[in-house]
C-alpha positions in Angstrom: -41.0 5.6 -22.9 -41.6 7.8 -25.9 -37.9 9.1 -25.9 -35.0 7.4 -27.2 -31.0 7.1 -26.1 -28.1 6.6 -27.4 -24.7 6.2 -25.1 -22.4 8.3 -25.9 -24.2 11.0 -27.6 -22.8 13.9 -24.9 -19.2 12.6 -25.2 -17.8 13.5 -28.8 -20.0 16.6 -29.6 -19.6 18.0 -25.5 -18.5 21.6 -26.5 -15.7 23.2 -24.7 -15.8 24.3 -21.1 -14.3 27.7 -20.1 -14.1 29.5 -17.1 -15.4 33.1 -17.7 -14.3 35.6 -15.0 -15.6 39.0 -15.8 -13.0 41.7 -16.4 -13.0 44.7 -13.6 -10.6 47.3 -12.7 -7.5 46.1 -11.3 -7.7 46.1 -7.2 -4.2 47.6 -5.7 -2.3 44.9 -7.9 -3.8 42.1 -7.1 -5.5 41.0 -10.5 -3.3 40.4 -13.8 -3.1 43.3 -16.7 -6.0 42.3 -18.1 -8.0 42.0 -15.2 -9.4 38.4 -15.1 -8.9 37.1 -11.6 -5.4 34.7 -11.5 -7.9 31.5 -10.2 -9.9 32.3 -13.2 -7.4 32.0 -15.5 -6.1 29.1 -14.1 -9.2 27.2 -14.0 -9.3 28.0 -18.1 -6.6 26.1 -18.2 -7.5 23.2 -16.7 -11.0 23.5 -18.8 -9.4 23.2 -21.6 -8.8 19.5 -21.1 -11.4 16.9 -21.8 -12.1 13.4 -22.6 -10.9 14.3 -26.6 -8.2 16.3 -25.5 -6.4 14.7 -22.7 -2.9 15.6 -23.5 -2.1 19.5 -25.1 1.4 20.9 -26.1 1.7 24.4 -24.3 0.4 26.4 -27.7 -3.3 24.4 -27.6 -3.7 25.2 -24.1 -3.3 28.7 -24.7 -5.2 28.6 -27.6 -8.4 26.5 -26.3 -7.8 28.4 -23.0 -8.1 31.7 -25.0 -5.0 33.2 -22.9 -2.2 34.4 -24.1 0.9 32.2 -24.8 3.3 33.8 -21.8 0.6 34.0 -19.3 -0.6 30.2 -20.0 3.2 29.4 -19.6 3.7 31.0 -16.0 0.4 29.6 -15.4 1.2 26.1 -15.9 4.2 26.4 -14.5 2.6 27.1 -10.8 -0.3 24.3 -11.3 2.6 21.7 -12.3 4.6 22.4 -9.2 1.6 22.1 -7.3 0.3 19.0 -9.0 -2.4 20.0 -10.9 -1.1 19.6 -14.1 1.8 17.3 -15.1 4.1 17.2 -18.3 5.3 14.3 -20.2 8.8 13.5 -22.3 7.9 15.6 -24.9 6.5 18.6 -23.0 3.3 18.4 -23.1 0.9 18.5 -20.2 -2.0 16.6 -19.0 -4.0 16.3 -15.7 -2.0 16.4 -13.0 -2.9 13.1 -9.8 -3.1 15.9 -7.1 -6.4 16.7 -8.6 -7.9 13.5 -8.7 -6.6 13.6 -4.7 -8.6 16.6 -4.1 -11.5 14.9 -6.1 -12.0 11.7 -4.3 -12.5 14.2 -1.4 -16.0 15.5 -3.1 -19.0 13.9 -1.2 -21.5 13.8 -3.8 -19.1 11.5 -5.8 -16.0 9.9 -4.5 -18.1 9.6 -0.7 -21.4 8.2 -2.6 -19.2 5.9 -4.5 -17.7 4.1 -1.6 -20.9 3.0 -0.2 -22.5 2.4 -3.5 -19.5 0.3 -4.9 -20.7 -2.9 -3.0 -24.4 -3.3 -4.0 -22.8 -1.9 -7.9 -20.7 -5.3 -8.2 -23.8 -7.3 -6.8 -25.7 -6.1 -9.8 -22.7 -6.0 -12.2 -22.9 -9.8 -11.5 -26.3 -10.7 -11.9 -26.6 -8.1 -15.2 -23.0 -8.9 -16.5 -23.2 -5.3 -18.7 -22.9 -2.1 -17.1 -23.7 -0.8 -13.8 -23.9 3.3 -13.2 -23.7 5.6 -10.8 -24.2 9.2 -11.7 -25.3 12.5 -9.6 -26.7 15.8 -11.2 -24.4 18.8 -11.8 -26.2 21.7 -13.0 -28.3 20.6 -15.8 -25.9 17.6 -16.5 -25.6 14.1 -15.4 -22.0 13.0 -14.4 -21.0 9.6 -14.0 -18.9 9.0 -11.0 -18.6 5.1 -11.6 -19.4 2.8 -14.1 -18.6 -1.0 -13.5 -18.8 -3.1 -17.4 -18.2 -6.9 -18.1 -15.9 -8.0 -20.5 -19.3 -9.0 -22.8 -21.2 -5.9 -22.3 -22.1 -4.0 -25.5 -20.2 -1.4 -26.5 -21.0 2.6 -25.2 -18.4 5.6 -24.6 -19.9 6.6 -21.6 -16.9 6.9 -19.0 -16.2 7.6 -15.5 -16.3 11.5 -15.3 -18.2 12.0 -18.3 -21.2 14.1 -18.8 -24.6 12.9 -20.1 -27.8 14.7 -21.1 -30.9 14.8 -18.2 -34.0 14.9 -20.7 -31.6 11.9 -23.2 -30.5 9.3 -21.0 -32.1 7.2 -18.4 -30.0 8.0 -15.2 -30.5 11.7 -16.6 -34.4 11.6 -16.7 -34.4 10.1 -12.7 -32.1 12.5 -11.6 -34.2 15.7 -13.9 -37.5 13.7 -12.3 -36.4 14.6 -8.5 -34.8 18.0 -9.4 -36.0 20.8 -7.8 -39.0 22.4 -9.6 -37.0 25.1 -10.7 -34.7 23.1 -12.5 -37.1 21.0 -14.0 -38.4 24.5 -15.7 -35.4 25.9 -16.3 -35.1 22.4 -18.9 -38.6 22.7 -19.9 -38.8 26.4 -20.5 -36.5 25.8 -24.1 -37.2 23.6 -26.9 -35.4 20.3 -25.5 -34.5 18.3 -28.5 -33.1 14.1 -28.1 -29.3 13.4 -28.2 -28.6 12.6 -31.3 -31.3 12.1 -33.7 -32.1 15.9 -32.9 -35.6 15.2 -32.8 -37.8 18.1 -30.6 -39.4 16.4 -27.6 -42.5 18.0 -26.8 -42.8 19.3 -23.3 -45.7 17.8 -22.3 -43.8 14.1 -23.2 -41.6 14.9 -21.3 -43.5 16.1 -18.3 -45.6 12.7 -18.1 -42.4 11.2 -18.8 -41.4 12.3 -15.3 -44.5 12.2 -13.7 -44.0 8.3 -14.2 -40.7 8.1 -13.1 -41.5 9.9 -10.2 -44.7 7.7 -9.6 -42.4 4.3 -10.0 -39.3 5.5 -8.9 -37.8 3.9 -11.5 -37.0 4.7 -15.8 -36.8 2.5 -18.1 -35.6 4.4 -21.4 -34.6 3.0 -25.0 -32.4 4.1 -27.4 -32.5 2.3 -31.1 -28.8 1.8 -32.8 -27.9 0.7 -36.2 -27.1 -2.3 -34.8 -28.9 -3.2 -31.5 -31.5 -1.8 -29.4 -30.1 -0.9 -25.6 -32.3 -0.6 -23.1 -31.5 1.9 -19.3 -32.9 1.6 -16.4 -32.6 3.2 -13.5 -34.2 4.2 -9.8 -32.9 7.2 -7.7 -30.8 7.3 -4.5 -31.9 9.0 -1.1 -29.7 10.7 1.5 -30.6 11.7 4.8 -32.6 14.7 4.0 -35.1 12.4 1.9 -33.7 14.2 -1.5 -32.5 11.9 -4.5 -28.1 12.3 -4.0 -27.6 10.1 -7.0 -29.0 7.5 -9.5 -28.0 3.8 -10.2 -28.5 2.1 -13.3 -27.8 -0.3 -15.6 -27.7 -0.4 -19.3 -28.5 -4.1 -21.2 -29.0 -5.0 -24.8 -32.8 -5.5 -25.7 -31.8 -8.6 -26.7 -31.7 -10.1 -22.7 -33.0 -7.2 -21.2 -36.1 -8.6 -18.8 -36.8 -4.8 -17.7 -39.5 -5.9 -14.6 -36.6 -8.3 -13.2 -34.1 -5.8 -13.8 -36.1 -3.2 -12.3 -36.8 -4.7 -8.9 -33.2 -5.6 -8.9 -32.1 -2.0 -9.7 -34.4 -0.6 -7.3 -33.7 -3.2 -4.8 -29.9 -1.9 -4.9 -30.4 1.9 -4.6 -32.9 1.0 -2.0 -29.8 -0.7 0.0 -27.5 2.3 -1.0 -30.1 5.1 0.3 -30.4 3.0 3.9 -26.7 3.0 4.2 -27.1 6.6 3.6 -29.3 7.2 6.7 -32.7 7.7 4.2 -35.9 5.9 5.5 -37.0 3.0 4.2 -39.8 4.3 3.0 -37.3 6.4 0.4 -37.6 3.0 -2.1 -40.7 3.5 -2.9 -43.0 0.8 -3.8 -41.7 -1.9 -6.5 -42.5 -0.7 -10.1 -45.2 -2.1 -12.3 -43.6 -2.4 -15.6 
């Protein structure tokens, strides 16, 4: 693969997320003063959190929230009775448990995970690194398990984190079986690798799916100061014959054996995608790598 990764690379630079209602004329009382919907405002809030920021005094929710100090106050107050938020000793608030309730309710993650959990330990065992399972949202990857030895090499991706589609190697399976439109949506802007910052020309990339497609399978490297790591990963089918998810592992160069790997990788999603009611003719034929 002409395209390098690096784990990790979406975590610490991931900008904030926001909700962004648009502001309308009030409707007989039942938006705030300033107009933004009350479920907008709330889901601001809860934006504001993220993998850096896990824990915010009332002040830097308002303030990465962009709402206004009393309103983010009577607004927490409601999603902490309900659950949604929770506040510590000190007073400061942090993701509430009744949201990862409501979360492990989501089919495309929690319901994928319970059937792919089995076959992820099988190859957690046999790789002794780390095993992932990620679905697409939007033009994002997001990892909805990840199972790592004590021994496997260091990477900050996590559980609930996002990764780059075109930069990492579950990303590029899941960008390969996209829809089309999707795929151009990616291609139609300059598309530069995460980090390094390098441009990656389209037409790389398009034969870069055009082969994953063909083997059902990437195999994608990423160079580090200190060791080379080396993805791979082969889609998931559901029921309708679409690609649900991706599994993959990520191994150090050092004892990565990427063709042994890859029919083991491709052997697992296969299982997953028949416990999801796909054919068995989803797999695809074994790579030749």
């Amino acid at each position: 693969m002409p395209i390098n990764e690096r784990p990790g690379s979406s975590q610490s630079g991931q900008p904030d997320v926001r909700a962004t209602g648009t502001a309308s004329a009030p409707a007989r009382g039942r938006r705030p003063p300033h107009g933004e919907p009350v479920v907008d405002r709330a889901l601001s809030l809860l934006a504001a959190f993220d993998a850096d920021h896990r824990v915010l005094t009332l002040a830097e929710l308002s303030r990465r929230s962009a709402i206004p100090l009393s309103s983010a106050l009577r607004l927490a107050a409601r999603l902490v009775s309900w659950g949604a938020l929770e506040r510590d000793g000190a007073g400061r608030y942090c993701v509430g448990l009744r949201l990862l309730e409501v979360a492990t309710l989501a089919p495309r993650g929690h319901g994928l995970r319970e059937v792919a959990l089995p076959f992820m330990h099988d190859l957690a065992e046999v790789t002794r690194q780390h095993v992932q399972l990620a679905v697409r949202d939007g033009m994002q990857a997001m990892l909805v398990e990840r199972l790592s030895a004590r021994q496997a090499a260091s990477v900050e991706y996590r559980t609930g984190g996002r990764l780059p589609l075109h930069s990492t190697g579950v990303g590029l399976v899941l960008l390969a079986f996209a829809p089309q439109e999707v795929q151009e949506e990616l291609l139609a802007k300059p598309v530069y690798s995460e980090p390094g910052n390098r441009l990656i020309p389209a037409d790389t990339l398009r034969r870069t799916l055009a082969d994953v497609r063909l083997k059902r399978l990437a195999v994608f490297r990423r160079e580090d100061e200190s060791e080379t790591i080396v993805s791979i990963a082969a889609p998931v089918f559901g029921q309708d014959e679409t690609a649900v998810g991706v599994l993959g592992v990520l191994v150090p160069k050092r004892v990565a054996q990427p063709r042994l790997l890859g029919l083991a990788v491709q052997t697992a999603a296969r299982s997953i995608s028949r416990e999801l009611g796909a054919r068995r003719s989803s797999g695809a034929p074994d790579s030749q790598l």
